[in-house]
Kinemage of the C-alpha trace (Angstrom):
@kinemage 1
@onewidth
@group {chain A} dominant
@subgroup {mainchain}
@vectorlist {calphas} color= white
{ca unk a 1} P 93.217 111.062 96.625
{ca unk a 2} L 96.535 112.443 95.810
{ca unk a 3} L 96.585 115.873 94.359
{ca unk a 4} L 99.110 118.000 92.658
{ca unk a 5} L 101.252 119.281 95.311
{ca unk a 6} L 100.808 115.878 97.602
{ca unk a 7} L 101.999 113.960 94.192
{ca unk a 8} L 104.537 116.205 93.800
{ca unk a 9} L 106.296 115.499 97.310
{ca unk a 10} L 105.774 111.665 96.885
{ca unk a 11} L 107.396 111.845 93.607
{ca unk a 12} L 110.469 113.057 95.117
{ca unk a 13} L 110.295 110.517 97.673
{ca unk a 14} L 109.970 108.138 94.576
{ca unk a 15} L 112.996 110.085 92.977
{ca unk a 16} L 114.803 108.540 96.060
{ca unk a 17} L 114.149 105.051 95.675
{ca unk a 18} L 114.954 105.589 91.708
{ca unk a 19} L 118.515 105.648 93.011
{ca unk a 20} L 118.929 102.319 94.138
{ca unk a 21} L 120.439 99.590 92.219
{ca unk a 22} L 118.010 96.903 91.344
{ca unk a 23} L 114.814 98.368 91.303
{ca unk a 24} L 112.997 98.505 87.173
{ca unk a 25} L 109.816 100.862 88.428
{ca unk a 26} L 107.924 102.117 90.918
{ca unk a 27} L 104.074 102.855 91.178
{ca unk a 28} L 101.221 104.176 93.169
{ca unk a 29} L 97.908 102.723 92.149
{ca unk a 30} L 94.463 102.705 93.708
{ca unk a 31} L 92.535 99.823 94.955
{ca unk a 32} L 90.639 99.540 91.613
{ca unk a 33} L 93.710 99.745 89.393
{ca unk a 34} L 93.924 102.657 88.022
{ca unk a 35} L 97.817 104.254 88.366
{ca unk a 36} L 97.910 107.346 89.912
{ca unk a 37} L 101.857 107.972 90.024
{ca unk a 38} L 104.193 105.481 87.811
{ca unk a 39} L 108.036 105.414 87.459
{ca unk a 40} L 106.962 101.980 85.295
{ca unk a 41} L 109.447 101.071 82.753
{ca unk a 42} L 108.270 102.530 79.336
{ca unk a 43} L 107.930 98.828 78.100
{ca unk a 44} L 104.991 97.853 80.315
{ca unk a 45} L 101.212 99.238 79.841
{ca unk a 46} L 100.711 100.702 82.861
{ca unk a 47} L 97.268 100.197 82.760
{ca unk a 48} L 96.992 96.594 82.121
{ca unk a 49} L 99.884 96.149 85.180
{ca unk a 50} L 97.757 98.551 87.356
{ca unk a 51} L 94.809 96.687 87.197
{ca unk a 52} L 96.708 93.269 87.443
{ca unk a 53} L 99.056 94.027 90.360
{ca unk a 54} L 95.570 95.523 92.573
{ca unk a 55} L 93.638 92.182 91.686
{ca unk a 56} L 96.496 90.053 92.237
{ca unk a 57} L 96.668 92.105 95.793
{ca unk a 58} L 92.963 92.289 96.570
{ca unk a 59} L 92.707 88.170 94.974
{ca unk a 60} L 95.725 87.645 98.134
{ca unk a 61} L 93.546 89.754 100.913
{ca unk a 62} L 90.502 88.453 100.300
{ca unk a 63} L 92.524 84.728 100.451
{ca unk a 64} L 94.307 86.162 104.026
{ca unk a 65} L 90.820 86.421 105.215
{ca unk a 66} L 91.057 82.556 106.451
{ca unk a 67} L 93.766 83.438 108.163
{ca unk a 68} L 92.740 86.241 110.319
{ca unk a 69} L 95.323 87.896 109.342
{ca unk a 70} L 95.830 91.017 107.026
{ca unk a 71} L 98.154 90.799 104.156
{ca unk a 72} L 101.346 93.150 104.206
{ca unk a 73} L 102.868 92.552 100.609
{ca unk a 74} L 102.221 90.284 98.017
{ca unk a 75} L 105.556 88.681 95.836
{ca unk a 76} L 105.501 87.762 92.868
{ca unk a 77} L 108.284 86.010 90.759
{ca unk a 78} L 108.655 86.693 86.743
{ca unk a 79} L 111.288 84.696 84.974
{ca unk a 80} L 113.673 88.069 85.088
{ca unk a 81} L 111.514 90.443 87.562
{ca unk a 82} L 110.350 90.131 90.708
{ca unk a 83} L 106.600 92.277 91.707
{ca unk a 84} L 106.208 93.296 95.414
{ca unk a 85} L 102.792 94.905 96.169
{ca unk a 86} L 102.490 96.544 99.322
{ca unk a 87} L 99.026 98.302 100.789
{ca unk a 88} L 99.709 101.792 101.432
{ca unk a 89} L 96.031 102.627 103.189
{ca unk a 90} L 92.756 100.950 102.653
{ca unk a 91} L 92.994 102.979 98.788
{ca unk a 92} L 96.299 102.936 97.501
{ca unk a 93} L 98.525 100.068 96.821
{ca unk a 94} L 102.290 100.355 95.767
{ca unk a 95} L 103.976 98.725 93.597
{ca unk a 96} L 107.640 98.259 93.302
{ca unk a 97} L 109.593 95.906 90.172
{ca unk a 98} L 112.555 94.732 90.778
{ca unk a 99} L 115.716 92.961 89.159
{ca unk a 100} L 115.299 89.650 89.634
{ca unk a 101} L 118.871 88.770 90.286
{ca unk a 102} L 119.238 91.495 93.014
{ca unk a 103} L 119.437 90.880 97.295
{ca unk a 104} L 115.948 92.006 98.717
{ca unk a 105} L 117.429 93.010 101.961
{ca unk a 106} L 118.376 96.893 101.870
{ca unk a 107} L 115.274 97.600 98.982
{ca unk a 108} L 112.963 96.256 100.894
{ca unk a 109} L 114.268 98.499 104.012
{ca unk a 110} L 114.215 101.484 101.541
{ca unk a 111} L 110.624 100.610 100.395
{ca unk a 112} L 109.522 100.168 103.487
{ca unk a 113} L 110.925 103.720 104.687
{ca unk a 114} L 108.940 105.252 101.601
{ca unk a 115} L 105.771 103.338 102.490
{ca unk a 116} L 105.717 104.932 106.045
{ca unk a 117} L 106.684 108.130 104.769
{ca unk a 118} L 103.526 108.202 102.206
{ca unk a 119} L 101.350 106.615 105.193
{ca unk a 120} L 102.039 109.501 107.395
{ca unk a 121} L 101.740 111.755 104.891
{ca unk a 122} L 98.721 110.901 103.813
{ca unk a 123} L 97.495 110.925 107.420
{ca unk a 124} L 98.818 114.094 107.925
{ca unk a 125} L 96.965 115.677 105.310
{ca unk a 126} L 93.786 113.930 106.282
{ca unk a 127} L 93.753 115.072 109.771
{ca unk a 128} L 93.924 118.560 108.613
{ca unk a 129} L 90.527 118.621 106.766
């Protein structure tokens, strides 16, 4: 999955993202919720949003499926946060909080960016086993 040093260069990827205005917590979690990298808020149980966020997200895909069509995030509005859940591969899911308040435009560029980045990454590494 995502071992020390791989985890270690995502993180600073993740460090990245940490610097721009708007965005509460980050996450990398796998298909079956568990949280494999989290830049959560201390005030959330990452384990009980881990497993939430990748049933909401696998609830959404497995809805998509009478579309044809494959899901590519999954928003969800709190009453002061917004959730956007965005498949990584076909094990990882991320997970990005944001202010509620905030204009989604240049995050969503910047979480896109990090999403390839991890993607290729990831591929990278796989293709050299």
């Amino acid at each position: 999955m995502i071992e020390a040093l791989k985890n270690n260069l995502i993180t600073k990827e993740l460090d990245k993202l940490d610097l721009v205005n708007g965005i509460r917590g980050t996450a990398i979690v796998n298909r079956n919720g568990l949280i494999l990298i989290s830049r959560l808020p201390r005030h959330i149980d990452n384990r009980k949003f881990g497993a939430m966020a990748a049933t909401m997200f696998e609830a959404m895909e497995t809805a998509a499926t009478t579309f044809k069509d494959n899901v590519v995030n999954l928003t969800v509005e709190f009453d002061e946060e917004q959730l956007i859940i965005y498949a990584i591969n076909n094990e990882l899911i991320f997970i990005t909080l944001f202010e509620l308040s905030i204009d989604l435009g240049i995050i969503l560029i910047e979480v896109e960016e990090l999403i390839k980045f991890i993607q290729k990454f990831l591929e990278v590494d796989e293709n050299s086993h």
